[in-house]
C-alpha positions as a LaTeX table, in Angstrom:
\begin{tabular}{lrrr}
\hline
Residue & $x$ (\AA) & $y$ (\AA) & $z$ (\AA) \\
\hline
Unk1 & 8.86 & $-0.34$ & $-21.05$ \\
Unk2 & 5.20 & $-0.82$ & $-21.69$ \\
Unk3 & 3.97 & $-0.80$ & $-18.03$ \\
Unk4 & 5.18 & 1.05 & $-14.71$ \\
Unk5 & 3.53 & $-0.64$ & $-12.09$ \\
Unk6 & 4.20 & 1.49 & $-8.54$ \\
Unk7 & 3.76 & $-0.62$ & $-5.47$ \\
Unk8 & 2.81 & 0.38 & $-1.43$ \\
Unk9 & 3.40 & $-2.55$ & 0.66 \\
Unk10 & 4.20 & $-2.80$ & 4.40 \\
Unk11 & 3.91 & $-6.64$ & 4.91 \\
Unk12 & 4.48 & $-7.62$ & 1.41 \\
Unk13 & 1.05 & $-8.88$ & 0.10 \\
Unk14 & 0.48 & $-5.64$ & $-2.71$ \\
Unk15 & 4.55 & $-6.20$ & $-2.92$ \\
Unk16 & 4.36 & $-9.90$ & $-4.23$ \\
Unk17 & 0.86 & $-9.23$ & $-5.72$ \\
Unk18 & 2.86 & $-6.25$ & $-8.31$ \\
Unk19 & 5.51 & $-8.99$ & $-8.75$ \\
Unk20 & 2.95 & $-11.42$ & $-10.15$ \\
Unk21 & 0.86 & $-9.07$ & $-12.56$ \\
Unk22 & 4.77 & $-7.96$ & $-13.80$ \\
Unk23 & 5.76 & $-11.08$ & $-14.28$ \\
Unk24 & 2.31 & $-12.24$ & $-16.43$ \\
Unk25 & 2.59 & $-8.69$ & $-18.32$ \\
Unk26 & 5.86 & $-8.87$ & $-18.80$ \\
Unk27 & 7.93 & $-5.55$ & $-19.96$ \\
Unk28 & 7.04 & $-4.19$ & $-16.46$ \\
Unk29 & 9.23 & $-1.49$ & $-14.03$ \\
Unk30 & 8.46 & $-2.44$ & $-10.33$ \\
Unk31 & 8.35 & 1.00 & $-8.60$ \\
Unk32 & 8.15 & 1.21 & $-4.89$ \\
Unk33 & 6.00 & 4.24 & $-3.60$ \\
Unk34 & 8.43 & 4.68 & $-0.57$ \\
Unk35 & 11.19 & 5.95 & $-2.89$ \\
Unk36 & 9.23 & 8.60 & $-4.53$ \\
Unk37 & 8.81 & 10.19 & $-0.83$ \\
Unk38 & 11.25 & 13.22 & $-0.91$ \\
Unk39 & 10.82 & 13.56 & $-4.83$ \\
Unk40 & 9.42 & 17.17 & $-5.71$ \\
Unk41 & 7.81 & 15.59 & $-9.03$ \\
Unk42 & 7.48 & 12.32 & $-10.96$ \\
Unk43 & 7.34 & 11.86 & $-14.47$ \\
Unk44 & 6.00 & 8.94 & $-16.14$ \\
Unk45 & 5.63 & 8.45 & $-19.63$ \\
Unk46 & 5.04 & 4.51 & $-19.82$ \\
Unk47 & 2.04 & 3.58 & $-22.02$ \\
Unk48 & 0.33 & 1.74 & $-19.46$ \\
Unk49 & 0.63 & 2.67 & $-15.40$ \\
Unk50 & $-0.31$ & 0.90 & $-12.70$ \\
Unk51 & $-0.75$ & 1.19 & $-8.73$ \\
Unk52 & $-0.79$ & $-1.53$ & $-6.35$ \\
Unk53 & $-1.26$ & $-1.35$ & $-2.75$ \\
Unk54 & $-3.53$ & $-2.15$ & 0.07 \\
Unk55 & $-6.76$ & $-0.39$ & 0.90 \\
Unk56 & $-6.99$ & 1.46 & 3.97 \\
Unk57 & $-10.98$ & 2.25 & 5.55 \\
Unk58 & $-12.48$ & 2.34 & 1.69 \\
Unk59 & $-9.28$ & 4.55 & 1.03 \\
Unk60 & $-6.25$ & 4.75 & $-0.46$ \\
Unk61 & $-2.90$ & 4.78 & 1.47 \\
Unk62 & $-1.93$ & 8.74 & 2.07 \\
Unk63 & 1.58 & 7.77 & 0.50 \\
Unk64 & $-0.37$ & 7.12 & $-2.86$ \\
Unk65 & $-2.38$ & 9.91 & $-2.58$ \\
Unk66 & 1.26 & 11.92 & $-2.37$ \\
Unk67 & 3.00 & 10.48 & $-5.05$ \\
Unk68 & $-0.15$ & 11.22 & $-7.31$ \\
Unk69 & $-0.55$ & 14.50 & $-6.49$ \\
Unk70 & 2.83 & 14.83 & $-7.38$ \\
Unk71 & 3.25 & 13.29 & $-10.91$ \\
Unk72 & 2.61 & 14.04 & $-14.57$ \\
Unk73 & 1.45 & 11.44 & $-16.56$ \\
Unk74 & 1.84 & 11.17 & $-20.78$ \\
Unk75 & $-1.22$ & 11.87 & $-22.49$ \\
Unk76 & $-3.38$ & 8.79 & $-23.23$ \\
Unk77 & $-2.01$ & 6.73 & $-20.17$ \\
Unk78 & $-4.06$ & 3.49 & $-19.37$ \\
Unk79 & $-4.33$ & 3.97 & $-15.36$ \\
Unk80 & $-5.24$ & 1.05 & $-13.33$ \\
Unk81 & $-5.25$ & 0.23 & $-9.96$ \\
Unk82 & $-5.04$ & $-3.58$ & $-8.25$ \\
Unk83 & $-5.93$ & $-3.26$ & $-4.71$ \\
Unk84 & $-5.93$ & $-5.60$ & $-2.30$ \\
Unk85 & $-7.95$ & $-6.17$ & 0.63 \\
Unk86 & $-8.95$ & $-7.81$ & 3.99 \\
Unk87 & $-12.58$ & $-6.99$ & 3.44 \\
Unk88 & $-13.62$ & $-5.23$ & 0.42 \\
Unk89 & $-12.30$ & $-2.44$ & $-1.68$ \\
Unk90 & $-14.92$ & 0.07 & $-0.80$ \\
Unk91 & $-14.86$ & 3.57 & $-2.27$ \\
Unk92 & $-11.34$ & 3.40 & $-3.69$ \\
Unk93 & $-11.31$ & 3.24 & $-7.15$ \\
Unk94 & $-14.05$ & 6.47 & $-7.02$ \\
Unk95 & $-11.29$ & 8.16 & $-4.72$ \\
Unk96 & $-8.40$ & 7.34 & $-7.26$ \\
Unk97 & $-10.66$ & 8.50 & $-10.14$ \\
Unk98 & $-11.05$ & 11.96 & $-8.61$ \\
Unk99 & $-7.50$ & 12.21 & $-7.43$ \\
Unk100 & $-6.20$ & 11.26 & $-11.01$ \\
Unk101 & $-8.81$ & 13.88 & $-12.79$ \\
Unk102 & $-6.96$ & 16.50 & $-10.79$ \\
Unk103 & $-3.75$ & 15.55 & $-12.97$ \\
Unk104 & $-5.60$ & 15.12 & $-15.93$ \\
Unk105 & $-6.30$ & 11.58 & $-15.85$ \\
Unk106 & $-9.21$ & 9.83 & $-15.51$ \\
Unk107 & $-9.15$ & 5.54 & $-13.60$ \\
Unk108 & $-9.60$ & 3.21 & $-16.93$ \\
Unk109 & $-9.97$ & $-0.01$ & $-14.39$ \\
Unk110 & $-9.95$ & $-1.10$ & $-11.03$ \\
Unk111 & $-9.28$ & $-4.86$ & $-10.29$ \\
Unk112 & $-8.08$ & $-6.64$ & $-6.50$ \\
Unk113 & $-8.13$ & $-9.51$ & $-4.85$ \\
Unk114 & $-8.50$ & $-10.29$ & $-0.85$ \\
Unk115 & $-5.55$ & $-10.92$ & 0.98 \\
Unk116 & $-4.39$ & $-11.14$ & 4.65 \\
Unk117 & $-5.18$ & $-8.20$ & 7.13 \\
Unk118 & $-2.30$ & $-6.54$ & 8.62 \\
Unk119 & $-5.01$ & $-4.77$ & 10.68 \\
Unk120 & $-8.58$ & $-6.67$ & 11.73 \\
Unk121 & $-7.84$ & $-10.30$ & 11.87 \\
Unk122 & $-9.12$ & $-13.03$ & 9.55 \\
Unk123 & $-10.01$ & $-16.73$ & 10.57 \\
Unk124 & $-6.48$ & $-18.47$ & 10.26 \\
Unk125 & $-8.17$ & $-20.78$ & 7.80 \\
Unk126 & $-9.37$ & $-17.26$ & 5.60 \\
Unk127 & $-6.07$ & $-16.17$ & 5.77 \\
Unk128 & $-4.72$ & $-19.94$ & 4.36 \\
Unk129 & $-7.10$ & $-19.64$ & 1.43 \\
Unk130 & $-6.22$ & $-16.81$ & 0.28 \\
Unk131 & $-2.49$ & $-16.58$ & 0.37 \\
Unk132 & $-2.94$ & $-20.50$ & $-1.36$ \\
Unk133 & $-4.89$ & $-18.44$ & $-4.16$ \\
Unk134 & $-2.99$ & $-15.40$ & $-4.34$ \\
Unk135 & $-1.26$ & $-16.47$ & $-7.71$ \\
Unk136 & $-4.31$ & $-17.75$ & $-9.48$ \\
Unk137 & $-6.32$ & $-14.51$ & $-8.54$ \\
Unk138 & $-4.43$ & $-12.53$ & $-9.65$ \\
Unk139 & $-3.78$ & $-14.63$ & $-13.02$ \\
Unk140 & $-7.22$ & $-14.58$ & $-13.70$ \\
Unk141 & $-7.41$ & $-10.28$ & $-13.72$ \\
Unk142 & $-4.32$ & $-10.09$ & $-16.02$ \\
Unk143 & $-6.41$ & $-10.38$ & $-19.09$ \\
Unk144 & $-8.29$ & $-7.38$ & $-18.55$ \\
Unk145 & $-5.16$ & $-5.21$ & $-18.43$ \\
Unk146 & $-3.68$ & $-7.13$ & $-21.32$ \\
Unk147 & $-6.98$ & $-5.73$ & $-23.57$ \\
Unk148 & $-6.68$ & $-2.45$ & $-21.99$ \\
Unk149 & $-10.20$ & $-2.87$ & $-20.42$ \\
Unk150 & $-12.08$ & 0.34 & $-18.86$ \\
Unk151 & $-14.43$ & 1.08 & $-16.75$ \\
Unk152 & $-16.12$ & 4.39 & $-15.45$ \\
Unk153 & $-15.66$ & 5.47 & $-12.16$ \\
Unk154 & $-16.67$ & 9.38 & $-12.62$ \\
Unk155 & $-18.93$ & 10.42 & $-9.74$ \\
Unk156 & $-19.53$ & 14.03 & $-8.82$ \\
Unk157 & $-20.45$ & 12.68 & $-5.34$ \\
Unk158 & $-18.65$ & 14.28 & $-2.08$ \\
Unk159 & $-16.82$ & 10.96 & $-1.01$ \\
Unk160 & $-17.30$ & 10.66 & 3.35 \\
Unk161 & $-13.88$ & 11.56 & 4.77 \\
Unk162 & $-12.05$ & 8.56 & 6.42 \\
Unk163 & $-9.06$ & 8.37 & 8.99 \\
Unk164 & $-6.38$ & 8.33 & 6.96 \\
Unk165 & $-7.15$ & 11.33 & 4.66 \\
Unk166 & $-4.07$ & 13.25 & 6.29 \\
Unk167 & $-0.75$ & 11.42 & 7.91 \\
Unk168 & $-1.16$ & 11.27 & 11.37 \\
Unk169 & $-1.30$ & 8.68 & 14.04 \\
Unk170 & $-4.86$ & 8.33 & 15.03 \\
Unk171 & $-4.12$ & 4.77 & 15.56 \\
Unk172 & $-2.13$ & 5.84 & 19.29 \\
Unk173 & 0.87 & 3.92 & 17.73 \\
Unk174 & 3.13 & 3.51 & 20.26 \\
Unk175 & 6.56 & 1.64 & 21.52 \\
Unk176 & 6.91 & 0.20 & 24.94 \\
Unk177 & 9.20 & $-0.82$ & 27.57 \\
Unk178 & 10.41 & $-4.06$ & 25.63 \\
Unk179 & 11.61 & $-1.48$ & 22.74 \\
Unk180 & 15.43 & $-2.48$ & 22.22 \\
Unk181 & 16.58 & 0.64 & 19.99 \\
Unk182 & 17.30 & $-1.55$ & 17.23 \\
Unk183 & 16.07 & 1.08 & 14.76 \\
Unk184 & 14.75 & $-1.76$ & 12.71 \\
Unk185 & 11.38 & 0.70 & 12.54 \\
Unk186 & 13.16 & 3.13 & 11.55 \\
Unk187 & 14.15 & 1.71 & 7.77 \\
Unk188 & 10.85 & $-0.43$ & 7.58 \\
Unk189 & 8.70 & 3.06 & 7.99 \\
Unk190 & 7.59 & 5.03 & 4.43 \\
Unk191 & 7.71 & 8.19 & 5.71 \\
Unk192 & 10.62 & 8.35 & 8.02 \\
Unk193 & 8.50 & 8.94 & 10.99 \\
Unk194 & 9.98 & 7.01 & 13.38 \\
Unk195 & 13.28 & 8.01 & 15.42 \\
Unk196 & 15.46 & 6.40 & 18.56 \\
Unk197 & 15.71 & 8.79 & 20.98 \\
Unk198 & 16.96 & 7.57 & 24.71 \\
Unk199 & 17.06 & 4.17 & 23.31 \\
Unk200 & 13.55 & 3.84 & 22.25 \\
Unk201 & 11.52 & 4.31 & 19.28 \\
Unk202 & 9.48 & 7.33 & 19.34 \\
Unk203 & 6.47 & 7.47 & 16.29 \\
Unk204 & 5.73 & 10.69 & 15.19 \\
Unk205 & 2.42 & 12.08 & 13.52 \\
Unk206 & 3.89 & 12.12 & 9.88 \\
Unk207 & 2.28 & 8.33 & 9.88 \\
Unk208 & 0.13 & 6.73 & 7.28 \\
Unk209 & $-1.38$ & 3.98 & 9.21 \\
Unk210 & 0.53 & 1.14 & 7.31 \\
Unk211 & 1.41 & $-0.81$ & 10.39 \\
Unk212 & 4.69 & $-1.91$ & 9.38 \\
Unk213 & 6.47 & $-0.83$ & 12.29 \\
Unk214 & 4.09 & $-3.09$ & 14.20 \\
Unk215 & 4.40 & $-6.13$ & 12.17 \\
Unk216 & 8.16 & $-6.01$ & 11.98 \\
Unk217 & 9.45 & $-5.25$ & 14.97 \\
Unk218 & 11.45 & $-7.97$ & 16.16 \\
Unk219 & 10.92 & $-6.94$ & 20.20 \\
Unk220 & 7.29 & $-6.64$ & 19.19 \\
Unk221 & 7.46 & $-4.04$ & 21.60 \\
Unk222 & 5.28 & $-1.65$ & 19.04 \\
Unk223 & 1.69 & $-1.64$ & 19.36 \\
Unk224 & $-1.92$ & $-0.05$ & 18.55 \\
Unk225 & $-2.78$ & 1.43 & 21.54 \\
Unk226 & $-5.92$ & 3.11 & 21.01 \\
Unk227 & $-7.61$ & $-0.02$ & 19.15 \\
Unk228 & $-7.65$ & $-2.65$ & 21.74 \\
Unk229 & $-9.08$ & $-5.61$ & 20.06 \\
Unk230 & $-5.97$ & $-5.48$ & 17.34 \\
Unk231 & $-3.47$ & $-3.78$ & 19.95 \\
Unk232 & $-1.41$ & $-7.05$ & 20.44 \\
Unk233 & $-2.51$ & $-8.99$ & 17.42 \\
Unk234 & $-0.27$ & $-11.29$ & 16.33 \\
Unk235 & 2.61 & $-10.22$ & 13.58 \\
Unk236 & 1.97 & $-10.67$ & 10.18 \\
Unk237 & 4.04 & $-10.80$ & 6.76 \\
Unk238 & 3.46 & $-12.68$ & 3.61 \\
Unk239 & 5.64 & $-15.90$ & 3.94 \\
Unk240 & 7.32 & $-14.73$ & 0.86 \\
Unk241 & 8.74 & $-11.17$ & 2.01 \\
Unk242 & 11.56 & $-10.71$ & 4.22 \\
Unk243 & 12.44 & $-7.29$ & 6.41 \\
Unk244 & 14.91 & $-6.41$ & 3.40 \\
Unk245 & 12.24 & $-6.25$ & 1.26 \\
Unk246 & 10.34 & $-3.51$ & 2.66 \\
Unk247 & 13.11 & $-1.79$ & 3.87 \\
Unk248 & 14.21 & $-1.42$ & 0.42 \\
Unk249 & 11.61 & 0.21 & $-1.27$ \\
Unk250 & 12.94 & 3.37 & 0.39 \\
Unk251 & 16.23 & 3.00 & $-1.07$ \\
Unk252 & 14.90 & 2.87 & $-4.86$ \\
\hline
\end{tabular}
């Protein structure tokens, strides 16, 4: 296996995104960041590794930061990340730099490509454009992986802290009266923060903003409570991705 590509999706854009670069690497292992959740440590010895997932506020998702702080890499890995994002990519790939030098790594590149918001809505026809160019995007960035290209991302700098440093739900996440008990949350969430109790979900503070409870919840009976311009936004998942899909990624 030359590349290990670990993947964070909640409504499937970073999930098909790591399914294209794999499939125009080739020799790839598809790793889902959900599965690594209870894991004490990870080991990975591939020659090159690679993270995919979407970026939160100029951040990282706290289930990557979790797994990295938890891994051991070989010695002369080729880290990259491929992000992908509503707006831009902010800050990240200076966040991932630091977090890796406290493992002994250091980021060799950081590529992404805009996608869909699961959070602050898009024009429709933004959206449209860039699902319809998903594939090529990405295409196009596969090169610099194949010839190992690096970049430096080293900065002493403090980064600014941003919501999602810590799991917890800052968002006001919440499930109301139309919540069936189906427990459909329940497999769908990374961090198993979400449990039926009288019938009704109840979200804990173990959460790391990914909104997939929201977007999949069949009652749509889950919203954002404390953000009311996106509180009842309408569902999203990349037409490609079904509910299995992410409910999986736990199971790996």
């Amino acid at each position: 296996m030359a590349t290990a590509i670990y993947y964070f999706s909640a409504t499937g854009n970073s999930y098909t995104t790591a399914r294209l670069i794999a499939d125009g690497l080739g020799d790839c292992a598809l790793k889902p960041v959900a599965s690594t959740f209870k894991k004490p440590y990870i080991t990975e010895e591939a020659e090159r590794v690679g993270f995919v997932f979407p970026v939160y506020y100029g951040n990282m998702p706290y289930s990557v930061r979790e797994m990295i702080s938890k891994m051991t890499f070989s010695k002369d890995d080729y880290i990259f990340i491929f992000t992908t994002w509503r707006g831009h990519a902010g800050a990240v790939a200076q966040r991932m730099d630091q977090l890796l030098r406290t493992r002994g790594q250091k980021l060799s590149l950081s590529l992404g490509i805009p996608m869909p918001g699961n959070s602050f809505i898009n024009e429709p026809h933004v959206d449209a454009e860039h699902l319809a160019n998903q594939a090529k995007n990405v295409a196009s960035l596969l090169e610099d992986i194949r010839n190992r290209r690096a970049e430096d991302y080293f900065t002493a700098d403090i980064l600014p802290s941003t919501p999602i440093d810590i799991p917890h739900n800052f968002r006001g996440i919440t499930a109301d009266e139309n919540c069936v008990g189906c427990g459909g949350c329940t497999h769908v969430c990374p961090r198993d923060n979400i449990h039926i109790e009288n019938g009704r979900a109840v979200i804990g503070d173990n959460c790391a903003s990914c909104l997939a409870c929201f977007h999949w919840c069949p009652a749509e009976a889950i919203y954002m409570s404390r953000q009311e311009n996106i509180a009842r936004r309408s569902k999203y998942h990349h037409p490609d991705v079904t509910f299995s899909d992410i409910a999986w990624q736990k199971k790996e």
